[in-house]
C-alpha positions in Angstrom: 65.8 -18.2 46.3 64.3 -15.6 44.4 63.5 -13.5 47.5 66.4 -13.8 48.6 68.1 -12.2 45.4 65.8 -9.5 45.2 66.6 -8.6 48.4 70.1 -8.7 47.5 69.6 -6.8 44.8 67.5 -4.1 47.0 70.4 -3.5 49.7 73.0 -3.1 47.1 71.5 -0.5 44.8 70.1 1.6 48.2 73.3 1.3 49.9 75.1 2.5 46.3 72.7 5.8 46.8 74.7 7.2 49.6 78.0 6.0 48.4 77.5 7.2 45.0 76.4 10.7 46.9 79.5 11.2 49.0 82.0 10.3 46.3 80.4 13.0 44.3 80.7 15.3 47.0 83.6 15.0 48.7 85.8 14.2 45.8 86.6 17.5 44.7 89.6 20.0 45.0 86.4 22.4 47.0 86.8 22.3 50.3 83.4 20.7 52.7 84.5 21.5 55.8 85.2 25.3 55.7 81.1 25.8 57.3 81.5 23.0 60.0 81.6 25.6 62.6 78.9 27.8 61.3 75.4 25.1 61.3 73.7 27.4 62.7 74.7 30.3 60.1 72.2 27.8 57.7 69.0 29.0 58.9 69.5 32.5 57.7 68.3 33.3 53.9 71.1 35.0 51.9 70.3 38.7 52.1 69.7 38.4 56.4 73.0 37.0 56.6 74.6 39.8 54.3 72.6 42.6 56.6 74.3 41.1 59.8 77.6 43.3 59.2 78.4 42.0 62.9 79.5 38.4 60.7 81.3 40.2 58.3 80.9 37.5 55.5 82.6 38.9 52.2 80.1 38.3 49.1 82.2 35.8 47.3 81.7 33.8 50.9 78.0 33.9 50.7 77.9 33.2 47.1 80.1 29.8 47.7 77.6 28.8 50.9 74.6 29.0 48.6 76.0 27.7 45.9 77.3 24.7 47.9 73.5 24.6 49.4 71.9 24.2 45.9 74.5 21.5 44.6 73.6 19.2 47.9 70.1 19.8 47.6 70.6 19.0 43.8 72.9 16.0 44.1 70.5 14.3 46.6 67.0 14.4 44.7 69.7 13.3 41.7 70.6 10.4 43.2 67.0 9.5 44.8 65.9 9.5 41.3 68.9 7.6 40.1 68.4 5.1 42.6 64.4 5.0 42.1 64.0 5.8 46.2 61.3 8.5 45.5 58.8 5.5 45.7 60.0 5.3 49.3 59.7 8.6 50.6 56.2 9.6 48.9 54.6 6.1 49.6 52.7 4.2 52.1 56.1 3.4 54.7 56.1 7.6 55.2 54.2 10.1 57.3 55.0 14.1 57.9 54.8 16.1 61.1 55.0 19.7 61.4 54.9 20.8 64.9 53.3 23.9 66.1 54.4 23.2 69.3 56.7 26.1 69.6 54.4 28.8 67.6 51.0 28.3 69.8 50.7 31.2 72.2 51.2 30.2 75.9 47.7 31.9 77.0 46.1 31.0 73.8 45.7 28.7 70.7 44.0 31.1 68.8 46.4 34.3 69.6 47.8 36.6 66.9 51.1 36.7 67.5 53.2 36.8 63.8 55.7 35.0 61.8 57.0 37.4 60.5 59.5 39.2 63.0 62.6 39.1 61.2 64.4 37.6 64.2 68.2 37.1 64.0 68.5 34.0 66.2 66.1 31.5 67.1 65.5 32.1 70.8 64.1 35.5 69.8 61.6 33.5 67.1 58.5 35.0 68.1 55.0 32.4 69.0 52.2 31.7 66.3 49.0 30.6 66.7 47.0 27.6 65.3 45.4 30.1 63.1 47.6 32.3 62.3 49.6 29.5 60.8 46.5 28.5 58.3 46.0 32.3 57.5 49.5 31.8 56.4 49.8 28.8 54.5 47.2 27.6 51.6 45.7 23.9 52.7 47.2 22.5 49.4 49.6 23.9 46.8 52.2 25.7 48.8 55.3 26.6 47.2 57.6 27.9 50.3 59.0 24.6 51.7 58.0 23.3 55.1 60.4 21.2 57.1 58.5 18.4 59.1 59.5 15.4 61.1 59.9 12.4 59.1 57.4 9.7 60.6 58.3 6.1 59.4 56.3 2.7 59.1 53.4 4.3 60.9 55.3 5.8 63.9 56.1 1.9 65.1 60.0 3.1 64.8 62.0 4.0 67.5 62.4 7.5 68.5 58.8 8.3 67.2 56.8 11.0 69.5 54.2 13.8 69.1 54.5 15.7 72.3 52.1 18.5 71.4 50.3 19.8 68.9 50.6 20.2 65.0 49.7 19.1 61.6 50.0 16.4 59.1 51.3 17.0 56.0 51.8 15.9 52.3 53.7 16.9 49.5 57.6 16.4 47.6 60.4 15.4 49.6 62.8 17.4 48.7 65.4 16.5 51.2 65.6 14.1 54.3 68.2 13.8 56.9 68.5 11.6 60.2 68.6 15.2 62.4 68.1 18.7 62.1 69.7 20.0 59.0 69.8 23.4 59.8 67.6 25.1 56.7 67.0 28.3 56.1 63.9 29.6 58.2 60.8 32.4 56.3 61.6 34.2 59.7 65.4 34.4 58.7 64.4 36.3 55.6 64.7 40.2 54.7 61.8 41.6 52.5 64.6 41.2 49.7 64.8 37.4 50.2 61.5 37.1 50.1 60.7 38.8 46.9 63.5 37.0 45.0 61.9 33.8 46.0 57.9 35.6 45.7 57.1 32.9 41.9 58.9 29.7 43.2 58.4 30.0 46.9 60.8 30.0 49.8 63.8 27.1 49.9 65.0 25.2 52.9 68.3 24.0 52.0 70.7 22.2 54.1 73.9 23.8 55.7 76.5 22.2 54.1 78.7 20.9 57.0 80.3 17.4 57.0 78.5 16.2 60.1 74.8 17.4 58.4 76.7 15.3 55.0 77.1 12.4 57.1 73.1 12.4 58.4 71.7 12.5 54.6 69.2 9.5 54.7 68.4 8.5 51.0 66.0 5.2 51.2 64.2 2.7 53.6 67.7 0.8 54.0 69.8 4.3 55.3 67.1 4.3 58.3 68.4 3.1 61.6 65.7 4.5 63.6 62.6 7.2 62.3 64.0 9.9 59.9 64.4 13.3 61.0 64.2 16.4 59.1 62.0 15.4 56.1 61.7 19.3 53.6 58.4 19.2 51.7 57.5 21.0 48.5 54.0 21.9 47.2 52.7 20.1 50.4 49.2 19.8 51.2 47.6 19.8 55.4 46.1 16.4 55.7 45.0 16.5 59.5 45.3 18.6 63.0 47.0 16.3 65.9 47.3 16.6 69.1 48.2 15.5 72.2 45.2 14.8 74.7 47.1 14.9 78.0 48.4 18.4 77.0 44.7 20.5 76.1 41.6 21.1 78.4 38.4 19.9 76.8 37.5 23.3 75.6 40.7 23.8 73.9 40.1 20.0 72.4 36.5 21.4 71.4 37.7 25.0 70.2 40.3 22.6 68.4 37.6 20.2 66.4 35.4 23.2 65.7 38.0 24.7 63.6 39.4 21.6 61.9 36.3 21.4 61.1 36.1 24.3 59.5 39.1 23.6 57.5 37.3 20.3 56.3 40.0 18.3 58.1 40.3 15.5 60.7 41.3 16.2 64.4 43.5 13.1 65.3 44.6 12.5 69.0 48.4 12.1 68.7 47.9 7.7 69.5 45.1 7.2 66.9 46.6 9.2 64.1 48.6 5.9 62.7 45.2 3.8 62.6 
């Protein structure tokens, strides 16, 4: 009997999270559905999308998409707090995957292509290596956000691949969702956006459409198969992973020499839940 009430208990205060969330939200003379056709619009930073005179966005436009960014962003750590679900999402239950999948150079791991291209749309995103990715980021203590995949109960969910290659990370959730919640992207950014956000680091805020709304996981009990997009703040790399069927075994042994290096396991993509 007493299980059973805390149980109870459980599902009612971690279904009230998201309840309590969009009532906040979408009661309000504002209107949250004028950037339901514009998701993709999310991934710029502010200054990229005022340089792109081709989307003719007046300022007071901009300034409302941002400020609607924050308050969601704000309202959703509110209520995981409220709620005590912060438990959830930095315990044992959670794992984070950032793929590198789509930086790695096609002819190399190791190649020096750069992230920072200034691209306008993500097709044009240019490749980064392995490398180049830790010459970018610290191995602990990074303040620009990261967006990862959301990996729950040890990857036993449904839904729960690693296709390729990339890394394990650790740090604040910030934000989760049940899909891509279109964030801004560091290649998305003008040297203005990045100085702005040079002391506290880089944000990934969601686009504030009704649909990305709707997809706002906020505990254990909102999950109906592995999370998402999980955003991470003053994360930490735990671990290399990669897939064995995809790498020769001098990649795999050009691969364990530099986790190595880095003082960090190398984890085929089937052991890395053991």
């Amino acid at each position: 009997m007493k299980l059973l009430r805390e149980t109870i208990r459980r599902i009612i205060l971690e279904s009230s999270a998201k309840d309590e969330f969009e009532e906040i939200w979408f009661n309000t003379e504002e209107d949250r559905s004028e950037w339901d056709d514009y998701e993709t619009l999310g991934t710029n930073h502010r200054d990229m999308i005022r340089s792109r005179k081709d989307w003719a966005f007046k300022e007071s436009e901009i300034d409302n998409l941002f400020k609607q960014k924050r308050d969601l962003k704000s309202l959703w750590n509110d209520m995981v707090e409220k709620y005590g679900s912060r438990s959830f999402w930095q315990g044992p239950k959670m794992a984070y995957f950032h793929s590198l999948s789509y930086y790695v150079q096609s002819d190399s791991l190791f190649g020096n292509a750069d992230i920072r291209q200034r691209a306008f749309e993500d097709g044009q995103i240019k490749n980064l290596s392995i490398a180049k990715f830790f010459d970018e980021y610290k191995m602990s203590g990074n303040k620009d956000e990261m967006s990862t995949w959301g990996i729950y109960n040890k990857g036993k969910g449904p839904g729960t691949t690693i296709e390729d290659l990339g890394v394990m990370l650790k740090g604040r959730v910030t934000l989760a969702s049940s899909a891509d919640a279109w964030v801004e992207s560091r290649s998305k950014a003008t040297t203005k956006d990045q100085s702005i956000h040079q002391s506290s680091g880089m944000p990934k805020r969601m686009m504030p459409s009704q649909s990305n709304v709707a997809g706002l996981v906020f505990d254990e009990s909102d999950l109906t198969a592995t999370p998402g997009e999980c955003v991470l703040d003053n994360w930490s790399i735990d671990a290399i992973v990669y897939n064995p069927n995809r790498y020769s075994e001098s990649d795999v042994s050009a691969l364990n020499a530099f986790a190595e290096s880095k003082g960090i396991p190398l984890l085929k993509s089937q052991d890395c839940w053991k």
